[in-house]
VMD Tcl script that draws the C-alpha trace (Angstrom):
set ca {
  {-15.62 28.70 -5.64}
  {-15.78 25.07 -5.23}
  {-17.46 22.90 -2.34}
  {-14.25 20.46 -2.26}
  {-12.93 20.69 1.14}
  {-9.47 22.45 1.40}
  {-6.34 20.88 2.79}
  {-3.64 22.44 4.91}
  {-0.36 20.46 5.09}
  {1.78 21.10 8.07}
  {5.83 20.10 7.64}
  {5.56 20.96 3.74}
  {9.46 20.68 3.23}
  {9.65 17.24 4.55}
  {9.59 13.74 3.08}
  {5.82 12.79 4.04}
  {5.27 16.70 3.77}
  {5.73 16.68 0.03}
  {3.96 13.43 -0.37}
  {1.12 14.53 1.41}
  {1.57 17.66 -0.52}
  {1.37 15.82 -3.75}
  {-1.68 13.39 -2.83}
  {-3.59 16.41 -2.19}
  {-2.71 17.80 -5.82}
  {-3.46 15.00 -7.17}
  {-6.92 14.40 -6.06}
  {-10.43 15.91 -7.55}
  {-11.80 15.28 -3.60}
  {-10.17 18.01 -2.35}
  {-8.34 21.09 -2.74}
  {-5.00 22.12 -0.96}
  {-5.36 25.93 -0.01}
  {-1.85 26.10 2.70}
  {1.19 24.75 3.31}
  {3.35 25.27 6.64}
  {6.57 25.31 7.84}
  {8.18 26.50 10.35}
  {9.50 30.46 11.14}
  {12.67 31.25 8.73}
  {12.56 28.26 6.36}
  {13.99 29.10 2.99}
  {10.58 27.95 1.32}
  {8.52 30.45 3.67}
  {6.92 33.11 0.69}
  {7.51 30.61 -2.70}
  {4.90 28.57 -4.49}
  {5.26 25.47 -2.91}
  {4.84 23.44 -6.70}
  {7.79 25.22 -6.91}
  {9.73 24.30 -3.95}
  {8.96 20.93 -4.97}
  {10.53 20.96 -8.49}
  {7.47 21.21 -10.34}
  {5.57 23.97 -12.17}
  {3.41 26.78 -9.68}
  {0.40 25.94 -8.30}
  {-1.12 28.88 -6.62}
  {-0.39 28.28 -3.19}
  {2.25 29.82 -1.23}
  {4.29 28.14 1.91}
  {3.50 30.28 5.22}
  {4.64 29.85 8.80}
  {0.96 31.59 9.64}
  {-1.06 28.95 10.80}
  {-3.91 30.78 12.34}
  {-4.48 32.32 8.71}
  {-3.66 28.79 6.82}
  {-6.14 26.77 9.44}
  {-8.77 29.24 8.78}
  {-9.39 28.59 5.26}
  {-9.27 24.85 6.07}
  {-11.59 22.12 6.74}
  {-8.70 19.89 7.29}
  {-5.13 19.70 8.15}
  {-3.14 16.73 7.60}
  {-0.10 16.55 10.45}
  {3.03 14.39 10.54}
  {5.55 16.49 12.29}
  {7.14 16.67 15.89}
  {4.85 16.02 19.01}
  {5.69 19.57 19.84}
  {4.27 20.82 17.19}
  {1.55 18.84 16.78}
  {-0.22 19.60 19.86}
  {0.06 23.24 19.27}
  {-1.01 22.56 16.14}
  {-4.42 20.61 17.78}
  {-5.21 23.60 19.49}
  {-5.47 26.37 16.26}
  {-7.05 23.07 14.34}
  {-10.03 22.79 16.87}
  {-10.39 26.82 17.31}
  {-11.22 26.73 13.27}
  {-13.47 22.96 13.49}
  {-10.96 21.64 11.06}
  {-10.51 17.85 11.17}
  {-7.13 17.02 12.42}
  {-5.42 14.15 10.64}
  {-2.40 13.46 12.76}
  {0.84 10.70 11.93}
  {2.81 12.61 14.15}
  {4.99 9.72 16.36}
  {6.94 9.56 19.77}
  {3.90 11.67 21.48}
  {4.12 11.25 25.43}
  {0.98 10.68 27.61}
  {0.29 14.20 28.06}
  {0.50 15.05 24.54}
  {-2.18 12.49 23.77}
  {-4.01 14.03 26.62}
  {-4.10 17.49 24.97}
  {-4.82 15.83 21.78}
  {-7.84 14.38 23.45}
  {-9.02 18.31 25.24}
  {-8.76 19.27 21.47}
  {-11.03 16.61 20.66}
  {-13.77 17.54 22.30}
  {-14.39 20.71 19.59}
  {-12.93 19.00 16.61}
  {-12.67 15.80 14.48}
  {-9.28 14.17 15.56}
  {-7.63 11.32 13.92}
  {-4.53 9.65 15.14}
  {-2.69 6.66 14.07}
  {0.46 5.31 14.36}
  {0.26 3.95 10.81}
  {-1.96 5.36 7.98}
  {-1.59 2.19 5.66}
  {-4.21 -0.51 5.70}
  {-2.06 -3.53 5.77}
  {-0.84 -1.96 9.17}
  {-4.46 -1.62 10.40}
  {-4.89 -5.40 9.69}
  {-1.56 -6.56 10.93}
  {-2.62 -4.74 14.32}
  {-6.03 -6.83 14.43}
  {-4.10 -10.23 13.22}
  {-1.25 -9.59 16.16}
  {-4.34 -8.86 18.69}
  {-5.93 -12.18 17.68}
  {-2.50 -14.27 18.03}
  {-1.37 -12.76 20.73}
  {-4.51 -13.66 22.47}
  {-4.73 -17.23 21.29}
  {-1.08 -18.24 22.26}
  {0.05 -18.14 26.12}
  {3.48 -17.14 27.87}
  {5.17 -20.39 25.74}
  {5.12 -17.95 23.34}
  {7.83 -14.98 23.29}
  {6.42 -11.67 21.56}
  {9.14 -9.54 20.20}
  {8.33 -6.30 17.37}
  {11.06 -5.70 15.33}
  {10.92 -2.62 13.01}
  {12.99 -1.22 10.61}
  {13.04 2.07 9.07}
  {15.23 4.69 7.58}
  {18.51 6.46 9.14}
  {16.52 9.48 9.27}
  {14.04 8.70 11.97}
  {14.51 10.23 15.38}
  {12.39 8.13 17.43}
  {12.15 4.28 18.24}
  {10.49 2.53 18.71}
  {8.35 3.19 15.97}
  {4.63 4.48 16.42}
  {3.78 1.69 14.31}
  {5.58 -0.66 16.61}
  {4.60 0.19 19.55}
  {0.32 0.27 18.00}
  {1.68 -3.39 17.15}
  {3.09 -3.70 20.96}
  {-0.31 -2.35 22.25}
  {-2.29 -4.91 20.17}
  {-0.60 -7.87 21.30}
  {-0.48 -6.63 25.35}
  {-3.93 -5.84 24.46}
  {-4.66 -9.63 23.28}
  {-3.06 -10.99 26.55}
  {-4.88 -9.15 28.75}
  {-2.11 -6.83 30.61}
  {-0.82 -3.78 30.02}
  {1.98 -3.03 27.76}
  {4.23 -0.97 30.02}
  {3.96 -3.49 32.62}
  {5.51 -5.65 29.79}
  {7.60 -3.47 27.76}
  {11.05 -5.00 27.18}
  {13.14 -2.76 24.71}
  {16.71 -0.71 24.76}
  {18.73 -3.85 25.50}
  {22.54 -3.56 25.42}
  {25.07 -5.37 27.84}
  {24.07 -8.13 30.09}
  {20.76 -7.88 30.61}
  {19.99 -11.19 31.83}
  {17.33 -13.87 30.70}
  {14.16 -12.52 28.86}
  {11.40 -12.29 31.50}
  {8.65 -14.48 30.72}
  {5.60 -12.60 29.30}
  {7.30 -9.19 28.32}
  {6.57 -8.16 24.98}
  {10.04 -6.96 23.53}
  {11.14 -4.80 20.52}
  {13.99 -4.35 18.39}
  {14.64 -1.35 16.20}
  {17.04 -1.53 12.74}
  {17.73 1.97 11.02}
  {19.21 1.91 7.95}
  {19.61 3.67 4.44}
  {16.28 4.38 2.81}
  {14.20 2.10 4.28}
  {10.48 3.16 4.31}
  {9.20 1.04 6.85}
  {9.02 -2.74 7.82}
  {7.56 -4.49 10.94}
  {7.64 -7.95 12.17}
  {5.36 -9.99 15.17}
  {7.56 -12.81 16.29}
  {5.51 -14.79 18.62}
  {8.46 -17.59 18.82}
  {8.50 -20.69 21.36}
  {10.16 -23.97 21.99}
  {10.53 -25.95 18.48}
  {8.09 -23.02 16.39}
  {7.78 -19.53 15.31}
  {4.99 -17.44 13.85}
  {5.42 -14.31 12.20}
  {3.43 -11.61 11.14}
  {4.93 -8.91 8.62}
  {4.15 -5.72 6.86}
  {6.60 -4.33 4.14}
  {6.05 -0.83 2.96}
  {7.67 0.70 -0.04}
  {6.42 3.06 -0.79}
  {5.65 6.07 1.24}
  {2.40 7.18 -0.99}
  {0.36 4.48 1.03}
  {0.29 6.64 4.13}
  {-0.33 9.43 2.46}
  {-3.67 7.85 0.68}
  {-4.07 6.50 4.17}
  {-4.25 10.00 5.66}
  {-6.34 11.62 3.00}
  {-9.30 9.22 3.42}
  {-8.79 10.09 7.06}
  {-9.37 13.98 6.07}
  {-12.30 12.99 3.52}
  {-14.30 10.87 6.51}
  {-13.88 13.27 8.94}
  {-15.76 15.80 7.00}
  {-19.00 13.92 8.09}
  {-17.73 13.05 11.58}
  {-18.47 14.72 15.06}
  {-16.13 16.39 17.27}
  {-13.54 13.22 18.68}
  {-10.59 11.04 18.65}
  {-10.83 8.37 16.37}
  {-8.64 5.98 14.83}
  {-7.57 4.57 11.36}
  {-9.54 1.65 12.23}
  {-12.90 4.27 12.58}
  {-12.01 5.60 8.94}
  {-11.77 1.78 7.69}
  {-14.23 0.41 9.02}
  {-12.40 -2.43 10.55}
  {-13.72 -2.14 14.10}
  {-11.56 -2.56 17.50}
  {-12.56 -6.40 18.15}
}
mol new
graphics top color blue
foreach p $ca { graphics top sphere $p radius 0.5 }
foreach p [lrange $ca 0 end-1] q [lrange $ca 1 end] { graphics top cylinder $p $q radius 0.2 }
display resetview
């Protein structure tokens, strides 16, 4: 028996599924004891080190997650928004902290994220990565020292495999600068364009998605006026930092009550 606390990983098959999958493995804080997919994937019943390429590891993919969340203390989540909140659910019923990078979650999703909360440790982020965290507070601060001169526009890139856009990351970076101005960002939103769409309104806050190849992730602030341009930017390449980023989520939670928090709770960065 050991007293490291044991890791469920929900999406194993995917891209941030394996890497999550592989952080876990590869840390003496923890333990993975289950791996999920969903109902009639081919790696349902096989060691997932296996599945993976690598050598067995004891632990067996399952589309049982009442079983898997039971042996858990935490389950680390970046999946569909769907699944997620289902998953929310069977992670409070067992107390197990819920580490969630799920994106393109509507109101009421959060709001049944936030129900779940109230039994369980929740944490929900946009972006796992601390350069993200402390782009967020930087576009916050600029936003709120520049006025209307200044255009706002987040423009993400990411790879052709992503469904949603704009990016969660994007739009945390949309929130902070709306947030810095003192409105509120759907009153400002400006994204989608295509055709004539007439002048920019003065104030919005507009975004601009690129998806492309194998990109991992990159995000630019413009804040961009008459004769000058600022610009903030955060260039991931490697996927692994989100994964980190969502372990130490797991790890802090274990000493956390029942709640949502944030990426900036598990780093200590505050909200101001």
């Amino acid at each position: 028996m050991t007293d490291k606390p044991g890791i469920v990983i929900t999406g194993g098959s995917g891209r941030m599924g394996q890497m999550l999958t592989s952080a876990v493995l590869a840390s003496d804080a923890c333990q993975l004891v289950g791996v999920l997919e969903r109902e009639g994937h081919d790696w349902i019943g096989r060691d997932v080190g296996q599945t993976m390429g690598g050598a067995p590891v004891g632990v067996t993919v399952t589309d049982d997650a009442v079983a898997a969340f039971a042996k858990a203390q935490a389950v680390i989540d970046f999946t569909a928004p769907a699944a997620t909140v289902g998953f929310a659910e069977l992670a409070a019923q067992a107390r197990a902290v819920h580490v969630i990078g799920t994106t393109g979650l509507t109101e009421g999703d959060i709001a049944k994220l936030d129900a779940a909360a109230h039994h369980a440790v929740i944490v929900r982020a946009g972006n796992m990565s601390l350069g993200v965290n402390l782009l967020v507070q930087l576009t916050k601060k600029v936003a709120a020292a520049l006025d209307e001169d200044f255009d706002i526009e987040v423009i993400e890139a990411h790879h052709h495999h992503k469904v949603d856009a704009p990016s969660g990351t994007a739009l945390m970076l949309g929130e902070a600068a709306a947030e810095g101005r003192g409105v509120s960002l759907k009153d400002v939103s400006d994204s989608g364009r295509d055709g004539i769409t007439g002048a920019r309104k003065r104030g919005d806050i507009g975004f601009s998605a690129i998806r492309g190849g194998d990109i991992v992730g990159e995000h630019d602030v413009l804040f961009a006026a008459a004769g000058e341009r600022i610009k903030l930017t955060h260039i991931a390449t490697d996927r692994a930092i989100f994964a980190r980023g969502a372990l130490k989520a797991a790890l802090w939670g274990q000493s956390q009550k029942p709640g949502a928090y944030d990426m900036f709770d598990v780093l200590g960065l505050g909200k101001e």
